[in-house]
C-alpha positions in Angstrom: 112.8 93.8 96.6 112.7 97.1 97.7 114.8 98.7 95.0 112.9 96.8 92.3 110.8 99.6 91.0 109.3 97.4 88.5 107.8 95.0 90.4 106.5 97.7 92.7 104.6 98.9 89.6 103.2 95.5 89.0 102.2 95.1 92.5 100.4 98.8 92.2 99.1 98.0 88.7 97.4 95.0 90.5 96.0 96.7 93.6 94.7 99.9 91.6 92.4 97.9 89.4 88.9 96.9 90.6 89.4 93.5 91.5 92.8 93.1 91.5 93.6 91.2 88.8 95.1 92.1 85.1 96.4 90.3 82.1 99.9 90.3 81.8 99.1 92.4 78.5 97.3 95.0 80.7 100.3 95.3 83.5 102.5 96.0 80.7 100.5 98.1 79.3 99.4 99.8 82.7 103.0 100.4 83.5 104.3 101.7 80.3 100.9 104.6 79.8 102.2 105.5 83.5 106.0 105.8 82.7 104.9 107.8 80.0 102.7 110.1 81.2 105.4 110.4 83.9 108.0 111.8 80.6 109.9 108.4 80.9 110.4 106.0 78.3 108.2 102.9 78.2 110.0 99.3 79.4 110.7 96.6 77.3 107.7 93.8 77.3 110.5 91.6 77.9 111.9 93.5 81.1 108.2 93.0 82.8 108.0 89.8 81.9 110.9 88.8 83.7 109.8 90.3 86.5 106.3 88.9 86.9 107.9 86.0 86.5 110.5 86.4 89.2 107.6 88.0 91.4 105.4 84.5 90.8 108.5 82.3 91.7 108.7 84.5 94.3 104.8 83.0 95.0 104.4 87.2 95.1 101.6 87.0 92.3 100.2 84.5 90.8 98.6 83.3 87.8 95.3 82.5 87.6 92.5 81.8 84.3 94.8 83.6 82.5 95.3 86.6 84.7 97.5 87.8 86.8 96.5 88.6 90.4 98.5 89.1 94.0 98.7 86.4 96.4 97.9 87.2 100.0 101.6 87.8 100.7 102.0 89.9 97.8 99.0 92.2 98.9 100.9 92.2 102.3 104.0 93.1 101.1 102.6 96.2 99.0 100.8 97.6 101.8 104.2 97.6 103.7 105.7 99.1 100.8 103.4 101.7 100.3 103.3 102.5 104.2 107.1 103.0 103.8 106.7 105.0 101.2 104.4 107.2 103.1 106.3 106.8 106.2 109.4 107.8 103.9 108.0 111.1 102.4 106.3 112.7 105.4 110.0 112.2 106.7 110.9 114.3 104.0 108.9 117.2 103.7 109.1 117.5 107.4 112.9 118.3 107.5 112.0 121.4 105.3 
């Protein structure tokens, strides 16, 4: 899971809004203004799909009144990421 970039940016599409929960049509959307903004090409709608859909077999997210929100696990698991992440660049800019 940890290589997936995309479903990191579904994870942090979820946790950066309000109260946590998005359309599938805003995720995608979320993502792609990012990528963009970033100088990257937008992802296929398809590409995100499968991956919200790997992340909610996964019972990562999960789908609720027709939006997409994480599941206790899921908001677990991005906090860990995030710390690593953290943890991963102080690493970094303290061997320079």
């Amino acid at each position: 899971f940890d290589h997936s970039i995309t479903s990191k940016r579904i994870l942090r599409a979820l946790d950066t809004h309000e109260d946590k929960k998005l359309s599938t049509t805003d995720v995608i959307e979320t993502i792609n203004v990012a990528l963009v903004k970033k100088g990257s090409k937008p992802l296929p709608e398809y590409v995100i799909k499968s991956v919200i859909m790997n992340l909610m077999g996964a019972s990562i997210i999960t789908l609720q009144d027709g939006d997409l929100r994480p599941t206790p696990c899921g908001i677990k698991l991005f906090k860990m990421l995030e710390q690593r992440r953290a943890e991963m660049v102080s690493a970094s800019s303290d061997k320079k």
